[in-house]
N, C-alpha and C positions, 0 to 999 in steps of 0.2 A: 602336438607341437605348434607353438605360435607360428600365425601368418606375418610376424608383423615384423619389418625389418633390423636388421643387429645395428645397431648405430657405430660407425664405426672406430675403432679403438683409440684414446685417445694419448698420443705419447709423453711418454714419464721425461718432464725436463728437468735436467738439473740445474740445481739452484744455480746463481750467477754469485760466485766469490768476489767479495770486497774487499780489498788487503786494508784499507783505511777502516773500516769499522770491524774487521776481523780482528785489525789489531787494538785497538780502542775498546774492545771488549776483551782481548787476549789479557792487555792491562787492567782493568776491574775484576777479571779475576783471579787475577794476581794479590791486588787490594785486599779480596773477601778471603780470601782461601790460605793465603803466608801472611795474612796482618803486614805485606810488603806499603811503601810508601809509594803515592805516581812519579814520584819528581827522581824517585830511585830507578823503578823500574820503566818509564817510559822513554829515556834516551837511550837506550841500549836497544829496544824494540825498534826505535826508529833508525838507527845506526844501522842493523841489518837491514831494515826494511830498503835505509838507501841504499845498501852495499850489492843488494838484490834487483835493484833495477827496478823494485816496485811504487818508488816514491818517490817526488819531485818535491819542492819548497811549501806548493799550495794543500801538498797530500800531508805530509807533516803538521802544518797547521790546524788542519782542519782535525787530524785523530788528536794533536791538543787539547784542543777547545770543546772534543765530546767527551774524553778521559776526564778533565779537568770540569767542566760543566757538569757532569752527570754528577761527580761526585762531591761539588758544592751544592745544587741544588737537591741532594737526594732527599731530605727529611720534607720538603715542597712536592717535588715528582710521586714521593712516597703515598701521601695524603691523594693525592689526585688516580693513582691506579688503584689505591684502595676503594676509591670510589666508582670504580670499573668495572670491579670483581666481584665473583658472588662469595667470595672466602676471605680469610684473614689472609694477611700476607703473609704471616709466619709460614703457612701449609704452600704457599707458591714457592716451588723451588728456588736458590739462590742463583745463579744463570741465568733461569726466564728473568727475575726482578732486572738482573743488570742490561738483558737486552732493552726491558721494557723502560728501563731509566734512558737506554741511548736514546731510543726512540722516543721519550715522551721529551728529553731536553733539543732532540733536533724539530718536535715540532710546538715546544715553547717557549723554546730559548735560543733560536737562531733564526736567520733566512732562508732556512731551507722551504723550499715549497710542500704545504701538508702532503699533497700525494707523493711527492718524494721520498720526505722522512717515512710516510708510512713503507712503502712499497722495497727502499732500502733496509728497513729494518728489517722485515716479514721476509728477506732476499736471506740477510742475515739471521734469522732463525731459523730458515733450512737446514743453512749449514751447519751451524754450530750446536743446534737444539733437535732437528728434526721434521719434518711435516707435520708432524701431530700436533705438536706443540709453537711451531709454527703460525697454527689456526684460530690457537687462543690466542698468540699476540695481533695478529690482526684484527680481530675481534676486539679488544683493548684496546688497543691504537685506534681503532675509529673509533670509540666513544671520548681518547683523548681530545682529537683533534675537533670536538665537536665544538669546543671552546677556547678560546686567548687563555692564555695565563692568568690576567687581572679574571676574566671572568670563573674561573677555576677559584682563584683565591677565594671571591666570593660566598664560593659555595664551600669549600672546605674549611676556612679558616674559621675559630668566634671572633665574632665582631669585638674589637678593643675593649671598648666601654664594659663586658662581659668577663675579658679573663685576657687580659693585655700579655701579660707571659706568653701564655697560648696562642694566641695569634700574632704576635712578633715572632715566636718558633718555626710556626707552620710558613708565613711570608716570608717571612729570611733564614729558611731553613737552618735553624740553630737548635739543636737540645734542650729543653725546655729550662734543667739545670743551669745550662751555659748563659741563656738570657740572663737567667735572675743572678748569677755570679758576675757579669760582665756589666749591668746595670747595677749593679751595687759597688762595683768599683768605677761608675764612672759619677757617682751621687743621683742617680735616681732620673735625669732627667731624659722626657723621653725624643727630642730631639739628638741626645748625644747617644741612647740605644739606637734609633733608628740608624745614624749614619754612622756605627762604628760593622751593625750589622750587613748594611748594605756596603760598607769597604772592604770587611769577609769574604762579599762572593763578589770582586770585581779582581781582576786580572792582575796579580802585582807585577810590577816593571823588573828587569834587570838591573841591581846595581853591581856598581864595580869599585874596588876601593883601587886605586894606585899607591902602593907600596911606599913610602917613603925612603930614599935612597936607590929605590930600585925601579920606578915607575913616577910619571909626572903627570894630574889631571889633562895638562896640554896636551901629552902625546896620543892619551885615550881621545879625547876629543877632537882629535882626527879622523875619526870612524866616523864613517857617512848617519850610522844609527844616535850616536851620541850627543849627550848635553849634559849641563850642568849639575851636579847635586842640588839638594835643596840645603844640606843645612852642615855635613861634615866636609873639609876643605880637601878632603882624599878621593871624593865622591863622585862618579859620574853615573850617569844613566843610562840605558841603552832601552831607544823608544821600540814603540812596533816594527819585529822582525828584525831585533837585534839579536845576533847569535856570541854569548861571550867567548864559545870556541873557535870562534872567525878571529880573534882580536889576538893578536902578535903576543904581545904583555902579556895577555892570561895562559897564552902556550904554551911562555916561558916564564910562568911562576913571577913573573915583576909586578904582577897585576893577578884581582882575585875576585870572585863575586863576593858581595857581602852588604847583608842588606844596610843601612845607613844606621840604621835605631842601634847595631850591635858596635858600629863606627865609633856612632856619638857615647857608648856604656866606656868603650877602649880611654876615649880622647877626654872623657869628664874625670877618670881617674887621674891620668896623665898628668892633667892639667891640676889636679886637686893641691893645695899647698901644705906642704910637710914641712916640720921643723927639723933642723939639723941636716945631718947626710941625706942622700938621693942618692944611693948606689946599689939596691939589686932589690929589683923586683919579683913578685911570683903569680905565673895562672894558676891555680888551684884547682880547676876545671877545664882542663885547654882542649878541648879535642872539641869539633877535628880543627879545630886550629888558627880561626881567622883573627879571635881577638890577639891571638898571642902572636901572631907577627906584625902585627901593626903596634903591637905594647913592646915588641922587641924593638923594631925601630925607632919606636920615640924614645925610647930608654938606649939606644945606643948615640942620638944624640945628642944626649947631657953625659955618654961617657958610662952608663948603667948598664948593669948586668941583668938578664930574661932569665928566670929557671920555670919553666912550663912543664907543670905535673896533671899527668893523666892518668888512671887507674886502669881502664882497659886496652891493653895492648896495644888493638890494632889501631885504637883511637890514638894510642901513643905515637904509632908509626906514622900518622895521616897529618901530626902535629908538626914530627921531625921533618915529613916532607914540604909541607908549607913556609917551614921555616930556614927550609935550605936556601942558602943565598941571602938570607940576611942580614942585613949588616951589624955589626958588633959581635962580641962576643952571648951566646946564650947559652941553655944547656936542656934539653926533654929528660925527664925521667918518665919509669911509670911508679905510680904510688897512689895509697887509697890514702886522701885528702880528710880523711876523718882522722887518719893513724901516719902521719906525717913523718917520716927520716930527718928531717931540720929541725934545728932547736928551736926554742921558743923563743919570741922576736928578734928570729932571724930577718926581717925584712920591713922595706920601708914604705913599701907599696904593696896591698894583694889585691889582686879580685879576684873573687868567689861568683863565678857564674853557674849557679847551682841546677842538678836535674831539675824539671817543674813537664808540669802539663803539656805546656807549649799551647796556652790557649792564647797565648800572643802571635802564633803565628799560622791560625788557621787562614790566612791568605793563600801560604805557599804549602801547606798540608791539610789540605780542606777533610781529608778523610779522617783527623785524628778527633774533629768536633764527634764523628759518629762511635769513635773507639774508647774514650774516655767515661770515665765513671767519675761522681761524685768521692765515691771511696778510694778512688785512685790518690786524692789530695793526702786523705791519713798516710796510705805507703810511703808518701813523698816529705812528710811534715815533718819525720824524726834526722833524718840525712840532712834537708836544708837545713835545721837547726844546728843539728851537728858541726859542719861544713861550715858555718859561720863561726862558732863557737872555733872551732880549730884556726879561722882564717885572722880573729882576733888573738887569739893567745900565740900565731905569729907574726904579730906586725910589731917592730917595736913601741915606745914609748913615743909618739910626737910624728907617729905614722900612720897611714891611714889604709880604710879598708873599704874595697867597693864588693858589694853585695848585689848580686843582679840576677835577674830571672828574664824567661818568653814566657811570661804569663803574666797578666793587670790580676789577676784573682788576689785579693785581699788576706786572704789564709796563706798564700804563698811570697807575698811580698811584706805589708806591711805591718801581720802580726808576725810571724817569724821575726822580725827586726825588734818589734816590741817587747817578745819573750826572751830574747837571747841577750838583749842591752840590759834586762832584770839582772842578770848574775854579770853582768860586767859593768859596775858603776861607772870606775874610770873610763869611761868614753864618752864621744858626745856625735851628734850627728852634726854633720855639716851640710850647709846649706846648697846643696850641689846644680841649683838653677843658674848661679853667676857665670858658674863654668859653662855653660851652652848659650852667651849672651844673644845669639841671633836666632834661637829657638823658642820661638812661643808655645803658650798653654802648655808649661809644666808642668801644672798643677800647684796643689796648695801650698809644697815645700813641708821642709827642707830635701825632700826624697822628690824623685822625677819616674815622671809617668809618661812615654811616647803613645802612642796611637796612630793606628792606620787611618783613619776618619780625618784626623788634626794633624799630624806630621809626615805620612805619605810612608811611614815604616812599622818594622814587627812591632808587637806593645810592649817593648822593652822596661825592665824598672830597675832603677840605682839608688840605691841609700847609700851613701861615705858617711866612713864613721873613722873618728881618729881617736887612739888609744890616747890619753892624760895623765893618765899615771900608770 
């Protein structure tokens, strides 16, 4: 028997629970595991989280900005624990990846102090992962922290002059697809890649449309968070720490969130000039519903009639509710927009806000750039055709049709338009830049291209086309 003393036993502590990064991971995997959305699933998390007494304004925030952070920067973070690892990432569990994403964006993409982020994270892989695994994220996390961000890119990214795709992917964590699609709709220049990339992962603002008839910019802009729109006259903003469920109006449906880009698609139709009657309009695609109440109240004051068709239910119902208390007469149906109930040019006004990608709005769905496929466009390619095709064979003679997508992609905007005005002679596109007079860099015409980078909204696109014969 040894002489030599038992050192004495050392006690098992438990981990220290974090409700802010418990739930900020609760959220990612939610993302991985239901293909859920964050902007879906993260108010509901924080709802209880305040109902629970666990959360105060700055604790909200802050599971924000790691939710939301981790999952803009993940194709960046990704690259960088790869280089951490003795393995492919594939073979790392999906859980560790997302702890080690919280961890690697709070110590390169925030002010959190390194031994913080480390030491919080590693708190937070007891709990939710275990001791054992635990050891490997500490392990990781100090090899992260041993470098800045810039000096991380360095090392992982190729240098531009090498494979410019690739390294605008890996720096502005974009899909490598996505670069060369988004760079080819914006003509190649790499000034306008860089700063549509870098308006991708920056924080988009709150907008708010005030209703017409039901709500007044003034009265929004009473809110101590509030300011001006930049470019639709319905528009305000709500800067940092603006809550749109704090605002009276939005409580009570007078007022709505809605990013500006989808404003200005509403307000270029509106405005578009038709020959003859002006009396009943149609959404073709209304759900969940923003453009169609704002197209109902401009059309209620020329005295027009709204019919807003939705194909899935519940999107029908989310339409009907938007649109309660609107003023004029309207009416929701549900109906698949390919196989229409209405005769043909029944109407004087359409827009067709068609499925797409939504690579327009990876601002406010950062996680859909990592969920998307190339071959996703073909699924999408025969519907938008479709859906345009239906959306002219009901507009009458001397009416006009707005075509619109959240996606700048090329195959989704402006060859769809190309292909489907082949079998419809009689039309003609209209120049729909006039219509937006106080909005710059529309592009080439006669079709309008927003952008996050140049216009501070989704990358919305409109073509107006007016039937002629």
């Amino acid at each position: 028997m040894s002489d030599q003393p038992r050192r004495p036993h050392k006690p098992h502590r438990r981990p220290q629970k974090d409700p802010v990064r418990i739930l900020a991971f609760e959220a990612l995997r939610a993302v991985d595991e239901r293909d859920a959305y964050a902007n879906l699933v993260l108010p509901p998390l924080l709802r209880k989280a305040r109902e629970k007494g666990d959360f105060d304004g700055r604790d909200a925030a802050l599971a924000t900005e790691l939710v939301y952070g981790t999952l803009r920067r993940q194709g960046t973070y990704d690259a960088i624990v790869a280089a951490c690892v003795d393995r492919p990432l594939r073979e790392v569990d999906p859980p560790v990846l997302d702890v080690l994403g919280l961890g690697a964006h709070q110590l390169l993409g925030t002010r959190i102090p390194p031994h913080a982020a480390v030491s919080a994270t590693v708190e937070l892989a007891r709990v939710v992962l275990g001791d054992g695994r635990a050891k490997f994220v500490n392990a990781v996390l100090r090899k992260v922290a041993q470098h800045d961000l810039d000096g991380w890119l360095e090392k992982v990214a190729p240098p531009y002059d090498d494979d410019p795709e690739d390294h605008l992917a890996v720096v502005h964590s974009h899909p490598r697809w996505v670069v060369s699609a988004l760079w080819d709709s914006l003509g190649g220049s790499r000034a306008g890649i860089e700063g549509l990339l870098e308006a991708d992962n920056e924080r988009p603002e709150v907008t708010l449309v005030a209703r017409p008839g039901r709500s007044t910019t003034e009265e929004l802009l009473r809110e101590e968070a509030a300011v001006e729109g930049r470019w639709s006259p319905y528009a305000v903003r709500l800067t940092e720490g603006g809550e749109p469920g704090a605002v009276e109006a939005v409580r009570e449906g007078r007022a709505g969130v809605q990013d500006e880009g989808s404003q200005l698609v509403a307000l270029a139709l509106a405005h578009a000039p038709v020959e003859g009657r002006d009396a009943l309009w149609l959404d073709g695609c209304a759900g969940p519903g923003g453009k169609a109440v704002l197209l109902g109240a401009l059309a209620a004051e020329r005295g027009a009639v709204l019919l807003a068709s939705e194909k899935q239910p519940h999107r029908a119902g989310l339409v009907a509710r938007a649109l309660d208390g609107n003023p004029g007469p309207y009416q929701v149906i549900t109906a698949d927009g390919t196989r229409p109930p209405w005769r043909p040019g029944s109407f004087d006004r359409v827009l067709m806000d068609v499925p797409c990608t939504g690579l327009g709005a990876l601002r406010r769905r950062p996680e859909a750039r990592w969920r998307r496929r190339p071959e996703d466009l073909d699924g999408f390619a025969p519907l938008q055709r479709e859906l345009l095709r239906t959306a002219l064979e009901s507009v009458r003679v001397g009416g006009v049709v707005g075509y619109a997508t959240c996606s700048p992609h090329l195959a989704e905007t402006r060859a769809v338009v190309a292909d489907v005005l082949k079998q419809f002679p009689d039309t003609e596109l209209l120049d729909a830049r006039p219509l937006l007079p106080d909005v710059p860099a529309l592009g080439e015409g006669p079709d309008i291209q927003l952008w996050p980078h140049l216009h501070g909204t989704d990358a919305m696109y409109l073509a107006l086309i007016r039937r002629t014969a």
